[in-house]
C-alpha positions in Angstrom: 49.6 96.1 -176.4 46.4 95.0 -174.9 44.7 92.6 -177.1 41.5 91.2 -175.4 40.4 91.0 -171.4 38.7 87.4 -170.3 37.2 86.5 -166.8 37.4 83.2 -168.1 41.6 81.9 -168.6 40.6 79.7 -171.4 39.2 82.7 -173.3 41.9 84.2 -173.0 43.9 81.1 -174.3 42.3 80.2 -176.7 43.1 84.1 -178.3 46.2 84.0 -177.7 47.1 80.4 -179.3 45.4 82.2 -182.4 47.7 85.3 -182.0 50.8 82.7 -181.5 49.7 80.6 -185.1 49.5 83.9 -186.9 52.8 84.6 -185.7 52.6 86.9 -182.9 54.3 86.5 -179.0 50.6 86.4 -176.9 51.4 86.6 -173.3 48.9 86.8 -170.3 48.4 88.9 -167.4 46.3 88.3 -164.6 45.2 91.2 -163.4 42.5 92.2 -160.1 39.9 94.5 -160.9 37.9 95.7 -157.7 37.9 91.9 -156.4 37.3 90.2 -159.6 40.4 88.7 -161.7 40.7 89.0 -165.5 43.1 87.7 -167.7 44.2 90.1 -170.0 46.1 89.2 -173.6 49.0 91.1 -174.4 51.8 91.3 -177.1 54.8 93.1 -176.9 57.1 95.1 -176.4 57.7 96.9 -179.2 61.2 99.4 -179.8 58.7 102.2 -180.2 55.2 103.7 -179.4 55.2 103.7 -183.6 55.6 100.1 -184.0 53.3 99.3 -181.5 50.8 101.5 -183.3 51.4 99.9 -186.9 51.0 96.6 -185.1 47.6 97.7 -183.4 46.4 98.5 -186.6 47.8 94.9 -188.2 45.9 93.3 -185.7 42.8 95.2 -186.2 43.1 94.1 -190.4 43.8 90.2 -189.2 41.2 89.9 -186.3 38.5 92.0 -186.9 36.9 90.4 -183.8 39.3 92.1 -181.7 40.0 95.9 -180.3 43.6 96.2 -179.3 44.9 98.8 -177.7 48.4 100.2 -177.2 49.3 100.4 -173.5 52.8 101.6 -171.7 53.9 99.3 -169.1 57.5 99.7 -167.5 57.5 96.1 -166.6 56.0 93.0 -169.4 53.6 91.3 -166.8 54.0 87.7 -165.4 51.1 84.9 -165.9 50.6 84.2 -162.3 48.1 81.6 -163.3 
């Protein structure tokens, strides 16, 4: 699940140490967009779509400042740095 996107990595640290204190597994992807690199915040993978849904909507209740969104991805992605 697709938690937040950042341009800036420390953004995208500082969410997910926040995610990581509230008990969740943050991980980060660096991904290139048209020539520009974002670093996107991720959690995951869940055993279903269905718990990645009731998750999604956990997050929602606990960070209201936050969108997530439920993605599929065959492979979890690596922080490249």
């Amino acid at each position: 699940m697709q938690v937040a996107s950042f341009k800036l990595k420390e953004g995208a640290l500082y969410i997910s140490s926040k995610l990581d204190k509230h008990g969740y597994k943050p991980f980060l992807a660096k991904e290139n967009n048209n020539g520009e690199f974002w670093y996107r915040v991720l959690v995951g993978p869940f055993a279903s779509r269905k718990e990645a849904l009731y998750q999604q909507v956990k997050l929602k209740k606990e960070f209201i400042f936050l969108s997530p969104i439920v993605v599929k991805s065959e492979n979890r992605p690596k922080d490249d740095g």
